[in-house]
C-alpha positions in Angstrom: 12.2 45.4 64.5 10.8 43.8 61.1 12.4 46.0 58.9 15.9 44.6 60.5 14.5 41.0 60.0 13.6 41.7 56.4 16.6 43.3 55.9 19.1 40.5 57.4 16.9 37.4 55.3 16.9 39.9 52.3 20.7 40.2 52.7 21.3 36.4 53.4 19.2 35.8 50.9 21.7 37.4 48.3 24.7 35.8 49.8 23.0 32.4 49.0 22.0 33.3 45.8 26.0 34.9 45.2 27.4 31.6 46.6 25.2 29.7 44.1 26.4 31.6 41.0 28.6 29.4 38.6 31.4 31.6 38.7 34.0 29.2 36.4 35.3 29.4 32.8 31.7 27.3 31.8 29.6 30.3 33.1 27.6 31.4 29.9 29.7 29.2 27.4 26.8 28.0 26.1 27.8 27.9 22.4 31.1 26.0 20.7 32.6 28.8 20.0 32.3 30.7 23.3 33.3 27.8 24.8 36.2 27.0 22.8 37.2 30.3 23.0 37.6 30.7 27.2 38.9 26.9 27.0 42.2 28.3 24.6 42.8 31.0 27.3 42.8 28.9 30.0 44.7 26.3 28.5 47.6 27.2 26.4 49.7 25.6 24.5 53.0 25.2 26.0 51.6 25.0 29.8 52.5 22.1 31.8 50.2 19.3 31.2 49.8 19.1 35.2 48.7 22.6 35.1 45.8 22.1 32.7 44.3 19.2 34.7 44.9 21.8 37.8 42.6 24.5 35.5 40.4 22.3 34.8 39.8 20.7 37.9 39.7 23.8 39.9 37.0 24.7 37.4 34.6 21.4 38.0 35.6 19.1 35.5 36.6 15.6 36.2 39.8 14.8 33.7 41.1 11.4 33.4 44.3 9.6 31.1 43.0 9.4 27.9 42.4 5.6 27.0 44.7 5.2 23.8 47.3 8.0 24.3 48.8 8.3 28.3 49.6 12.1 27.3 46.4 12.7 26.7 43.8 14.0 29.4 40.0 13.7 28.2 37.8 16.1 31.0 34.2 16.5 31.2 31.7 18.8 33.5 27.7 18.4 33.6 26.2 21.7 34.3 24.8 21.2 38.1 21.2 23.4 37.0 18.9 21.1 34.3 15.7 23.2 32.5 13.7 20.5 31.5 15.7 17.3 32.4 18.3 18.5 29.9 21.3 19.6 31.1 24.7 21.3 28.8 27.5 18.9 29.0 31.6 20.2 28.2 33.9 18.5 27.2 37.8 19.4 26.7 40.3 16.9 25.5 44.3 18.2 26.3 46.6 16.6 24.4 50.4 16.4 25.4 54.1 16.5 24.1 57.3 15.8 26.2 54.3 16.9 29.4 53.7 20.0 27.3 50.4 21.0 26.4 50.2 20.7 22.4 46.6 20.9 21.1 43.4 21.3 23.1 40.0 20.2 21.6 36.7 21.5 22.9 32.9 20.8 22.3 29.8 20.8 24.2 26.0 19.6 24.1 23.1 19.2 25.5 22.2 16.3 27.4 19.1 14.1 28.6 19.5 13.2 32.6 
């Protein structure tokens, strides 16, 4: 009978730990360039402008109307884990033409809670 028990919490134990897993274009774009890189293939160029927010959204970010261009959305995600009351931010600007996706901008840092 305990070998079942350990079994099932060893089991939902894994499916917590699974569910928990960060499983969206961020996970392990810890660097610029990694991050850049899986932001451009999500984003192209020539997408729908409504699409990118849809990407981006879908992937944890919150994206609002840039505040000097309308066809511009500025988006931003905070990692939900911190290691040492620092936590990596990233940050993806999309910039727009005729609703067209015509340059996208990435970066990301490290940040203080």
């Amino acid at each position: 009978m305990s070998h079942h028990r350990l079994m099932t919490i060893g089991l939902l134990s894994l499916f917590i730990v699974a569910c928990t897993i960060d499983h969206t274009i961020t996970h392990g774009a810890d660097g610029s360039p990694e991050w850049d890189r899986r932001l451009r293939s999500a984003v192209a160029i020539g997408a729908q402008i409504e699409d990118a927010q849809a990407v981006l959204v879908r992937n944890g970010f919150k994206c609002n109307v840039g505040p000097a261009k309308p066809e511009t959305l500025v988006c931003d995600k905070v990692a939900s884990n911190s290691v040492g009351g620092v936590r990596r931010r990233w940050h993806a600007t999309v910039e727009a033409t005729d609703q067209r996706v015509s340059r996208v901008e990435s970066s990301t840092e490290l940040v203080r809670e």
